[in-house]
N, C-alpha and C positions, 0 to 999 in steps of 0.2 A: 504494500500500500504506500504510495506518495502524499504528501499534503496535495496534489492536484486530485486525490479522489476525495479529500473531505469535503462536507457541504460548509456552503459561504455563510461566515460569521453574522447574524443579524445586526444591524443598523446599531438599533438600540440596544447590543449587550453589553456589558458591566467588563471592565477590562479587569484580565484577567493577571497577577502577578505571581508567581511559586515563589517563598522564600530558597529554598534551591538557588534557582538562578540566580537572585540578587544577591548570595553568595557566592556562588560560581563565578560570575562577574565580579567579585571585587567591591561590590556596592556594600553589602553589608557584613558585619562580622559573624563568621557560623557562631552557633548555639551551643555551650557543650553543659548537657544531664548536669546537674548536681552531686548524683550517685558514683560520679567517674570521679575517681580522688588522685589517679596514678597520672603524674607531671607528664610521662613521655606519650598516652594516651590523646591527655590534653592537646600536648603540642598537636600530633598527628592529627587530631580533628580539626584545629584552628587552621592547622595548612592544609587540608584539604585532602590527605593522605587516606583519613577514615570517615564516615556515611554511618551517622546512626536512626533508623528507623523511626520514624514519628510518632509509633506506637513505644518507644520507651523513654521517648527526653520526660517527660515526668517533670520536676521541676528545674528552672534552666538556673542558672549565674547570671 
């Protein structure tokens, strides 16, 4: 499947942003759990090395 088979965005819908991306891009700073204590962990998520699940951040920092 390409984005030329999805159907065309309606006029009037609500723009859509993932914090993902504005991550990915640089825009904003990842999230990392409160549960995660381990420094080298840390690092790895802020740089972009590690992806934790939106079913476990629980509460952020």
């Amino acid at each position: 499947m390409s984005t030329l088979d999805l159907p065309p965005t309606p006029v009037d819908a609500d723009p859509v942003i993932l914090p993902g991306l504005l991550s990915g891009l640089g825009i904003t700073r990842r999230q990392v759990p409160a549960w995660i204590t381990d420094p080298n962990l840390i690092a790895d998520i802020l740089d972009g090395h590690a992806d934790i699940p939106t079913d476990f951040m629980g509460d952020l920092r």
